[in-house]
Rosetta silent file (secondary structure, phi, psi, omega in degrees, C-alpha in Angstrom):
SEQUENCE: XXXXXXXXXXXXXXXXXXXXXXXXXXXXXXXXXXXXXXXXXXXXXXXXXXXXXXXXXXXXXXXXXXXXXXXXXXXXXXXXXXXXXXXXXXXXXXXXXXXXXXXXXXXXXXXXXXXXXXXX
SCORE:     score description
SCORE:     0.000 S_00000001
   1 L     0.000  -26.862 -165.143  -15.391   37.335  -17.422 S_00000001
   2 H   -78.489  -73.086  178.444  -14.153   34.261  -19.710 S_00000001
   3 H   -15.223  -45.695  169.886  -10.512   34.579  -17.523 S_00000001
   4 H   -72.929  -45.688 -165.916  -12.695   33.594  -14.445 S_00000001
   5 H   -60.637  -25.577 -177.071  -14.968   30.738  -15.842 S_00000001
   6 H   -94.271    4.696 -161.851  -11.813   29.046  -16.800 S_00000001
   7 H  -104.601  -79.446  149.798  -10.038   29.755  -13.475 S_00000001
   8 H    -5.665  -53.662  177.299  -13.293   28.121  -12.179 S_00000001
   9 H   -78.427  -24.593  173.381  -13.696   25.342  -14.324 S_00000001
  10 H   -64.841  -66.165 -163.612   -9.552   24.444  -13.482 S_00000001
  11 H   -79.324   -1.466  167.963  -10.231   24.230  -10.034 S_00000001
  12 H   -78.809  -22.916 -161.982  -13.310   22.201  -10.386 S_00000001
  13 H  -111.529   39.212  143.725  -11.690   19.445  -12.131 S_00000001
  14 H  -123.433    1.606  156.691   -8.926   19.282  -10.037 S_00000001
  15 H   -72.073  -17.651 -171.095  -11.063   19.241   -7.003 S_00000001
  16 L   -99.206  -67.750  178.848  -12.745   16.136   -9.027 S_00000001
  17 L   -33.724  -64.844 -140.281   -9.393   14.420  -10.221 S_00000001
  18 L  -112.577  -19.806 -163.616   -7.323   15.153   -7.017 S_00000001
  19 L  -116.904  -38.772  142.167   -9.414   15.889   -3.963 S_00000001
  20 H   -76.253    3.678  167.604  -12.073   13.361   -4.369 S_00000001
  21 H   -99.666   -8.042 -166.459  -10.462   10.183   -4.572 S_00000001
  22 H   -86.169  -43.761 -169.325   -8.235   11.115   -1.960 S_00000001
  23 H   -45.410  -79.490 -160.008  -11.321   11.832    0.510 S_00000001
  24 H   -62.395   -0.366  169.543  -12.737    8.296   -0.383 S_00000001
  25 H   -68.071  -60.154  174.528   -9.894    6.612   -0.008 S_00000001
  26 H  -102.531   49.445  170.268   -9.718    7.904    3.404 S_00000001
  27 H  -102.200  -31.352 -176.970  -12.829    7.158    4.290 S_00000001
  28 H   -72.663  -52.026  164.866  -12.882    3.834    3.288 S_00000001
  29 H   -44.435  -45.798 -177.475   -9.199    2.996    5.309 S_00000001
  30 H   -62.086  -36.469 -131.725  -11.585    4.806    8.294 S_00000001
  31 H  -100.422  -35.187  168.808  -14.299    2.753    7.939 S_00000001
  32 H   -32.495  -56.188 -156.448  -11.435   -0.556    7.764 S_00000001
  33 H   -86.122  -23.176  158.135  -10.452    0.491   10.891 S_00000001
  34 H   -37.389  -51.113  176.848  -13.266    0.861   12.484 S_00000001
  35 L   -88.605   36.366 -176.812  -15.053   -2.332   11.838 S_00000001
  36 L   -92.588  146.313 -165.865  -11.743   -4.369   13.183 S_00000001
  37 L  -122.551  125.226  161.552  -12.638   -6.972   15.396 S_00000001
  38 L   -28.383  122.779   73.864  -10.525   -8.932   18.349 S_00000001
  39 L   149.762   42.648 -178.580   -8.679  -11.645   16.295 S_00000001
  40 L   -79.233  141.325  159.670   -9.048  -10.150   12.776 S_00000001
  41 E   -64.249  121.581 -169.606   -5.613  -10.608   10.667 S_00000001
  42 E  -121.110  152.813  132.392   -4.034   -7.194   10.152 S_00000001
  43 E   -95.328  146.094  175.145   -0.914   -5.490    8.269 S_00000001
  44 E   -89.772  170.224  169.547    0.317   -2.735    9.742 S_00000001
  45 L   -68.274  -17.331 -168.455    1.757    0.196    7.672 S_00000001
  46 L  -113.482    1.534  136.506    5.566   -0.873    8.629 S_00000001
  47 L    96.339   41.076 -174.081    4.322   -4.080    6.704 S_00000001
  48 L   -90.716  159.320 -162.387    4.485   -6.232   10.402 S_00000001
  49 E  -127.221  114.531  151.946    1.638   -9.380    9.838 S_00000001
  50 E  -142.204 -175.977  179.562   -0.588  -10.190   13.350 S_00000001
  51 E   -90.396  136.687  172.607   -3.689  -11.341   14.893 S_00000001
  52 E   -66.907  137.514 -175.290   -5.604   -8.394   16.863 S_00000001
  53 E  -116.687  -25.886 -177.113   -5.639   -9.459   20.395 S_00000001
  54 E  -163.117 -166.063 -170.422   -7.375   -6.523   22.076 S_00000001
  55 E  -148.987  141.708  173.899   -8.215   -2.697   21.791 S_00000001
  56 E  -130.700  125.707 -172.372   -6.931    0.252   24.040 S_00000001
  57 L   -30.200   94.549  176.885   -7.695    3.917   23.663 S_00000001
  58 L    67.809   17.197  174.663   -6.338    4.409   19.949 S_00000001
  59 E  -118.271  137.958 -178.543   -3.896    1.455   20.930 S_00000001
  60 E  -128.441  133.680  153.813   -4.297   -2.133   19.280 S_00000001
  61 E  -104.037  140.514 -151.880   -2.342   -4.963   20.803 S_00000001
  62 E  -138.586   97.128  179.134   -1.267   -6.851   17.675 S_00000001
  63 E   -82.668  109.207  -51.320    0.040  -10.376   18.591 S_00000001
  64 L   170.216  -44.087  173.486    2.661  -10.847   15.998 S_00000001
  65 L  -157.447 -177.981  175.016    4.296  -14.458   16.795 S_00000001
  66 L   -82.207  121.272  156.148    3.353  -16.854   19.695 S_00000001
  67 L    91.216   -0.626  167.380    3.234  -15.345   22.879 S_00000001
  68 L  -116.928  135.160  167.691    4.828  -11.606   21.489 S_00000001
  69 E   -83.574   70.632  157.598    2.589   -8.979   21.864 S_00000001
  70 E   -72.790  168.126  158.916    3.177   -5.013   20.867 S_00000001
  71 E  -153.797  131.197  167.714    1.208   -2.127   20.677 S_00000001
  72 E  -125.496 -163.410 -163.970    0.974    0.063   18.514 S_00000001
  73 E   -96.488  175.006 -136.617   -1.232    2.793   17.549 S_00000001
  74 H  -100.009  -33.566  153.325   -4.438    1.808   15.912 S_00000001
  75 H   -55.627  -16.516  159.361   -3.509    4.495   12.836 S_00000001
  76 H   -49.650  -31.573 -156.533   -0.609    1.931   11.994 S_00000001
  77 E   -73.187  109.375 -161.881   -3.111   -0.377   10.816 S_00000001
  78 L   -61.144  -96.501 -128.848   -2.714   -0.909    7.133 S_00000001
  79 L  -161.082  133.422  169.800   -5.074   -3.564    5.453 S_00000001
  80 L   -96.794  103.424  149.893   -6.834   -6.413    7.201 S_00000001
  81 L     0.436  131.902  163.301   -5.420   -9.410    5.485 S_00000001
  82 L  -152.327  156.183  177.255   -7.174  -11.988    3.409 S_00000001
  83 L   -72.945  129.152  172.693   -6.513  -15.341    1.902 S_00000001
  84 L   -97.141  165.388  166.279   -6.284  -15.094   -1.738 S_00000001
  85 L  -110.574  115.160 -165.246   -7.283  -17.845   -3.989 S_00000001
  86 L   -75.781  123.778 -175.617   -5.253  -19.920   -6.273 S_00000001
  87 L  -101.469  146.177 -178.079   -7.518  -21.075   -9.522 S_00000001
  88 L  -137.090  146.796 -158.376   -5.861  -23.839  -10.961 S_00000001
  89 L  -104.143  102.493  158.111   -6.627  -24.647  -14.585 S_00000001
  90 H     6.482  -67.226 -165.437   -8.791  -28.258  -15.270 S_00000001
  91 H   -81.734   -6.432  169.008   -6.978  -28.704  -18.766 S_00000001
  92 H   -26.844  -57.000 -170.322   -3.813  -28.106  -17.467 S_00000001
  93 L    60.828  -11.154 -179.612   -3.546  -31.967  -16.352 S_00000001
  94 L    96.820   14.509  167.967   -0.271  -31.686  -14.609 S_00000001
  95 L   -37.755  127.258  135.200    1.838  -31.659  -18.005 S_00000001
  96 L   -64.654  154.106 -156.838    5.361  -30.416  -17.839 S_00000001
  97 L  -113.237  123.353  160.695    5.480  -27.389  -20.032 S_00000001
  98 L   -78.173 -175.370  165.399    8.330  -27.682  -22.224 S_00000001
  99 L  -137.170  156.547 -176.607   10.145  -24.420  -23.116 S_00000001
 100 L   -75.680  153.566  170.582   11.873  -23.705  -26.268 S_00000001
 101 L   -77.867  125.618  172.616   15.428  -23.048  -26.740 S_00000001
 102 L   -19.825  133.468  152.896   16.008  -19.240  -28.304 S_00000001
 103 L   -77.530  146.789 -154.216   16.531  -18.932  -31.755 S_00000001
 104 L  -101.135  118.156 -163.530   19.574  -18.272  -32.781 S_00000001
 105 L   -55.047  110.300  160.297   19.817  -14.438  -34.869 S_00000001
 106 L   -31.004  -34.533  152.234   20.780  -14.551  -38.438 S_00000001
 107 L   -28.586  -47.355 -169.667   22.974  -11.473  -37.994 S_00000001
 108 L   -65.937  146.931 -178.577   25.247  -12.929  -35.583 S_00000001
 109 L   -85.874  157.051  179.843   28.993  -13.758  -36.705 S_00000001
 110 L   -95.931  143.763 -173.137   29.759  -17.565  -35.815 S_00000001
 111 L  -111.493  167.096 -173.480   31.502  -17.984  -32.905 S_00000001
 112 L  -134.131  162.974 -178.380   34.729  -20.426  -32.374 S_00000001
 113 L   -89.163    9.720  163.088   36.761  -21.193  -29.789 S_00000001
 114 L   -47.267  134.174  174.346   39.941  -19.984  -31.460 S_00000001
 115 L   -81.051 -175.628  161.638   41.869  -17.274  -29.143 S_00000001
 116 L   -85.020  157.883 -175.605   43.226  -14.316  -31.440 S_00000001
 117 L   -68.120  142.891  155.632   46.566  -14.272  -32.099 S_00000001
 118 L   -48.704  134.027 -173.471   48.541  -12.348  -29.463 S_00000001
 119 L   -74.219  150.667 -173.512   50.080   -9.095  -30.692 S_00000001
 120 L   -78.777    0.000    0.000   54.218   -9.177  -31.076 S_00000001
């Protein structure tokens, strides 16, 4: 009876570890694709960057540059793109930062620009 409860308790917490993050992930990627809208920014899964131009049964036309158009299928669609935002820091002032030169290892043998003698 113990042999089961623990057979039981293994597969609960790898249904909790392994099986429920994967569901919400792809629910949330459904739910992505779902709300996409004519002239939202998209990535695609093949990491191509466009504008959405229209919708087709499971087909997105994805305009891509000016004036080229594909389509691909509407499960390609990665990530809708967003502008991130650069913080820039107030006390900064525009300084150059210097940077230090290395210190040089106490260990090290000094070196010279003597060659060694050649052997005879």
């Amino acid at each position: 009876m113990a042999g089961f409860l623990i057979v039981i308790l293994i597969l609960a917490a790898f249904w909790v570890v392994a099986v429920m993050p994967r569901r919400r992930r792809m629910q949330s990627h459904q739910a992505m694709q779902d709300s996409l809208d004519v002239g939202d920014e998209v990535i695609t899964a093949g990491g191509l960057h466009g504008r959405v131009e229209s919708f087709e049964e499971g087909e997105v036309r994805l305009e891509i540059a000016d004036g080229v158009v594909v389509t691909i299928d509407r499960r390609a669609i990665a990530a809708v793109a967003t502008e991130v935002e650069v913080e820039v820091d107030a006390d900064d002032g525009g300084e150059d930062i210097e940077e230090e030169a290395p210190e040089e290892e106490e260990n090290q043998p000094e070196r010279t620009n003597e060659t060694p003698p050649k052997p005879s």
